[in-house]
N, C-alpha and C positions, 0 to 999 in steps of 0.2 A: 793242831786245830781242835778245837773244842765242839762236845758233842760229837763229833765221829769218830768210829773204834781205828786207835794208830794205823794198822796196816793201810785199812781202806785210803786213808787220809795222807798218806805215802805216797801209795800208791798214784793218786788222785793229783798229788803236787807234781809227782815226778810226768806224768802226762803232757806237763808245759803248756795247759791253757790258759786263757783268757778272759774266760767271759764262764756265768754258772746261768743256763736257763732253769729258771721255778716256778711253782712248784709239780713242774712235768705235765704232760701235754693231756693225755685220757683221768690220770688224776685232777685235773684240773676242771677238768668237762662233769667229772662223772658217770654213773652207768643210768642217774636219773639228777632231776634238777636237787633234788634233795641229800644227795649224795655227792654233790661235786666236792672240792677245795674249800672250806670258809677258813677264810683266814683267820677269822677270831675267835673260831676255835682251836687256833695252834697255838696259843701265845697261854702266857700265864705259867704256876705251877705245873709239870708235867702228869703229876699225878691226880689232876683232875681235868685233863683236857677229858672229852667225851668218846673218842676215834671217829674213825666213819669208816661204810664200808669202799672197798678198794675197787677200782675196776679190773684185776686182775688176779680174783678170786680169794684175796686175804684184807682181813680186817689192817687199817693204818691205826696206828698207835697218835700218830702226829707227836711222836715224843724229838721228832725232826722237825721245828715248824718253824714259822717265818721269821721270828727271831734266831735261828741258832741256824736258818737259811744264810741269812746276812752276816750273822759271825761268821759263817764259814768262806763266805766269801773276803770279808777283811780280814782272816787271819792268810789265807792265799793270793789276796791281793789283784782279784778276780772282778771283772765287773759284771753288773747286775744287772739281767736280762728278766723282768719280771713278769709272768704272763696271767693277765687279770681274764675270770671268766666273761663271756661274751652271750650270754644270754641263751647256752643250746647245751646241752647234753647228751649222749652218746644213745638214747632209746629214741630221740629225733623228736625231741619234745624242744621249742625253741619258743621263745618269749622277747617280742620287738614292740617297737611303740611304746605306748602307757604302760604294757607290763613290764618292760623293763626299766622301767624308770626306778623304782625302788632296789633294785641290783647295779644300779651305774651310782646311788647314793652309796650305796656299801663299797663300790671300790673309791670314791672318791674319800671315804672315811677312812678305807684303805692306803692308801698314799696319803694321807694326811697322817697316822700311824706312824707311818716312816718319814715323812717328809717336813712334819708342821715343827712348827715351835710349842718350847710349853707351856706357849700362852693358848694355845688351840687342846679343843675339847682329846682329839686323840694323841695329842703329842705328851699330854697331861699323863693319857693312859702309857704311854710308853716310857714316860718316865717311874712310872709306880711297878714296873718291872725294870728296871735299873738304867735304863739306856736315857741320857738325859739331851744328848746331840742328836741330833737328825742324822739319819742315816743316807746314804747316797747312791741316788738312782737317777740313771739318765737310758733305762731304755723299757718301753712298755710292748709285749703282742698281747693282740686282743685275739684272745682263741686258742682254738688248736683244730687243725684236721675236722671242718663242717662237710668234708665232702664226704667221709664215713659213715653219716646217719643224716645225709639229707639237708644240712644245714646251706647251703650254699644260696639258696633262693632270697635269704633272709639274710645274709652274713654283710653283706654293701650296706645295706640301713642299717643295720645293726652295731656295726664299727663305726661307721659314722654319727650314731647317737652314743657311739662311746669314746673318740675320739675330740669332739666339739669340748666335749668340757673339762679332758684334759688338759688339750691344749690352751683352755681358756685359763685355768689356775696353775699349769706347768708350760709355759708357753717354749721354754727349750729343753722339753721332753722329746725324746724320740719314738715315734710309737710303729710298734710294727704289727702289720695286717699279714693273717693266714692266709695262705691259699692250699690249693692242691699238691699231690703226688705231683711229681715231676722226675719223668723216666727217659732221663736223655743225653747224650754223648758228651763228652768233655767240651764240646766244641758249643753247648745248650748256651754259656750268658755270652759267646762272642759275638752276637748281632744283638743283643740288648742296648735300649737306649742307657746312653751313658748319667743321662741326669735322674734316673729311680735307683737308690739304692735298693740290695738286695741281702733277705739275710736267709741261710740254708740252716734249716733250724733242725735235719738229720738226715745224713745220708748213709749207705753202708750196703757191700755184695751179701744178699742174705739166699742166694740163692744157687747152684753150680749149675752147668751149664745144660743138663738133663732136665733143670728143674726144681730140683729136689731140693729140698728144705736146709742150709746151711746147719749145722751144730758149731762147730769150730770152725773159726778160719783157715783157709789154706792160702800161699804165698800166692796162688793167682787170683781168689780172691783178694788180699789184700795190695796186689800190683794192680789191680782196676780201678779200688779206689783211690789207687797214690796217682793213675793218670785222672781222676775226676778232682784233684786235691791239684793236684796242674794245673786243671783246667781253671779253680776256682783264683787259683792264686795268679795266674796269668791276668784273669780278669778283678784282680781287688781294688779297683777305681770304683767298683758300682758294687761287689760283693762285698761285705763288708764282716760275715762270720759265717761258721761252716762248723757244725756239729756232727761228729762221728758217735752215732750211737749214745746211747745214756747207761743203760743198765741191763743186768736182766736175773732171771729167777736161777740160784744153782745152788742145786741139795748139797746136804753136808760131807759126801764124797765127793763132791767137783763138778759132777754131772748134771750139763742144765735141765728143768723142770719143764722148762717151755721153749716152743723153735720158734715162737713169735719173738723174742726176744734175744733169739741169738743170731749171727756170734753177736758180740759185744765188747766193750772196751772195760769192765770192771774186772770177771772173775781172774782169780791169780791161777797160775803163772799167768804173766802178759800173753794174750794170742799175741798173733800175729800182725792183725789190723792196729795194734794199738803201737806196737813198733815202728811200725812204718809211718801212722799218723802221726804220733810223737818224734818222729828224728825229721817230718817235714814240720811241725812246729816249732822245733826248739833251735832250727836254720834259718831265719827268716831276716829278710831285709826291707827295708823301708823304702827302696824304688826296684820297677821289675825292669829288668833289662831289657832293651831289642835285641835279638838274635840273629842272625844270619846265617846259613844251615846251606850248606849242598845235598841234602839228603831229604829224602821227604818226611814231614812230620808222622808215623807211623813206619814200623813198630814201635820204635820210638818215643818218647814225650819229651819235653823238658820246659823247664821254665828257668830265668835267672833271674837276679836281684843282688841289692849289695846294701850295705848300710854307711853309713853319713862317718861313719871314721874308716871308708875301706873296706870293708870284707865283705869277699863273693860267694854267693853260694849259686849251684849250679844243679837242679834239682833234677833226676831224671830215670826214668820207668821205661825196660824194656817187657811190653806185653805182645811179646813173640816167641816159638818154638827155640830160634836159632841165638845163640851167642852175637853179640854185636861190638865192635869196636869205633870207639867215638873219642878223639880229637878237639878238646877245650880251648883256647886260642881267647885273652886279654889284651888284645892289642895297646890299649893304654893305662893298662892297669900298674903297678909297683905290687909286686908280690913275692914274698918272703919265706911263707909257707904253705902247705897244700895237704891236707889230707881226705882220705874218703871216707863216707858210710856208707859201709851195704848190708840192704837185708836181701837173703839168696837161701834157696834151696832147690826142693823137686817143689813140682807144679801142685799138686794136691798133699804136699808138706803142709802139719799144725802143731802147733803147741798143747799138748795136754797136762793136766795136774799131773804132778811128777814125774812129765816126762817133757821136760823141754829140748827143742833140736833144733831150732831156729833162733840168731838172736843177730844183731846188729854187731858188723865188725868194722871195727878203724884198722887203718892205715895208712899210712906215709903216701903220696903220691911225687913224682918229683919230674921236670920239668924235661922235654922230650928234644932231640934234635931242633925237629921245627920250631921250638917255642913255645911250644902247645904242650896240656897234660893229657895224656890219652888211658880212655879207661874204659876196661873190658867188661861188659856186661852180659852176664848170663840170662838166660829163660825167666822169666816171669822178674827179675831183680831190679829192687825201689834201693835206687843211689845219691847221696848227696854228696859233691864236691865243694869242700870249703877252702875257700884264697885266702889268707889275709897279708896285711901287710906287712 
């Protein structure tokens, strides 16, 4: 991948996502209007972009900027989730109406940047930095988190005066609108109407159960969110993507800089959280199964699905004290082969810089008297069972 240092960029593929949200939600906003994201100051030669300052106490170089956003996404083959500013900034200064009119010009110049021909005045400009094809974008949020600085009075008009005329010159754009935190059980999109899509733009246990401020993951933290990663994927009729964490700050010993930011899915070695979220992405099938269960759905979780040449995956979170034994059972399935993933240890178990003790184990699972695969699952243990044919 170009423009990012190899490891990261490894690291990053090996993750097995989908989709790259840009360019980041409080950056986006900034800490003033004058300070947010301008996208056209990321583009061009690197050594005369201007920076800006960061909302998270360090100056941005933008030597990563929305052209070498997009490369990264084609060289990973990632789709583009692009989040254009929305008229408010993080000190709760917000601009609707007439004043925003002049900032809904600039993103429309903006997607036109990426989107026009170089028959069009910015398509002209993106070809005079090399890129001479339209680049490809089919999903816009407008915003980021207005309920942190007050914004939320204003954010209905606001989207809506920014929405209108996207869809007026990208009519099969997808645009997605901010809302709030949302602090609520796996069980949160199962009474949601089925006809709003939903997109979770970050979720992650940032906190232990005293309270206290997470630093690294530990396996019960990251067995909570493999039952919210359940929850999301039992419901992907209406959920449509689910971001686990984005980054965070860690000094050149390993040690993060800030707790607002952790845990998180970049620093090396992999936590915790990112094994677990990465073996439920890289299992994925294209219809979810009905289940039928003698047992109640807790401690327990699970979700199933299969994909369109056959293979079952069978996804499943024990977040309980006790050991559990669970009995898979394909009544119509043809299956050939079977093995597991698990991630397992102690409950307040983490991955630290050189000191990794947690990692994801395969093995063979193989078919039981009754016909069923039965698989024994420990304390706090994020397991995937794979069928195929």
């Amino acid at each position: 991948v170009q423009w990012l240092r190899n490891d990261v960029a490894t690291f990053m593929q090996e993750t097995g996502g989908s989709f790259l949200r840009f360019p980041g939600g409080n950056n986006l906003e900034g800490n003033s209007v004058d300070t947010r994201w301008k996208w056209n100051e990321t583009i061009g030669p690197q050594e005369t972009r201007p920076e800006h300052q960061g909302t998270w106490g360090y100056t941005n170089t933008d030597a990563l900027g929305f052209m070498e956003y997009m490369q990264w996404t084609e060289d990973m083959g990632l789709a583009n989730v692009l989040a254009v500013w929305a008229g408010h900034a993080l000190d709760g200064i917000s601009y609707a109406g007439s004043a925003l009119q002049p900032y809904i010009t600039d993103m429309l110049n903006e997607l036109e940047f990426l989107l026009g021909s170089t028959s069009t005045t910015y398509g002209v400009l993106r070809s005079k930095y090399g890129r001479f094809e339209p680049y490809t974008v089919t999903m816009i949020e407008v915003g980021n988190e207005d309920n942190l600085s007050n914004g939320c009075s204003t954010y209905a008009s606001r989207s809506t005066d920014i929405y209108n005329p996207i869809h007026g010159v990208y009519p099969g754009m997808t645009v997605i609108a901010s809302t709030t935190d949302l602090r609520r059980p796996i069980y949160e999109f199962d009474n949601k109407p089925r006809n709003k899509p939903i997109f979770v733009g970050k979720y992650g246990s940032t906190t232990g159960n005293d309270g206290s401020q997470t630093y690294w993951t530990c396996l019960q933290g990251s067995c909570a969110e493999a039952v919210y990663m359940i929850g999301l994927e039992r419901n992907s009729d209406i959920v449509k993507n689910g971001l686990l964490r984005a980054a965070a700050s860690i000094s050149q010993s390993g040690a993060p800089t800030s707790s607002v930011w952790t845990p998180t899915q970049v620093p090396s070695p992999a936590p915790v959280a990112t094994m677990s979220s990465r073996c439920s992405r890289k299992n994925r099938g294209s219809t979810i199964r009905p289940v039928t269960s003698d047992s109640a759905y807790r401690p327990v979780y699970w979700v199933a699905s299969n994909t369109d040449d056959a293979h079952y995956y069978v996804k499943m979170a024990n977040y309980g004290t006790a050991r559990k034994s669970v009995t898979i059972m394909l009544p119509d399935a043809s299956v050939s082969s079977a093995s597991l993933q698990m991630l397992g240890g102690g409950a307040m178990q983490s991955n630290f810089p050189l000191k990794v003790t947690i990692t994801t184990q395969t093995s063979s699972v193989s078919v039981g008297a009754s016909g069923g695969y039965t698989v024994s699952l420990p304390s706090y243990a994020v397991v995937v069972l794979i069928l195929g044919p």
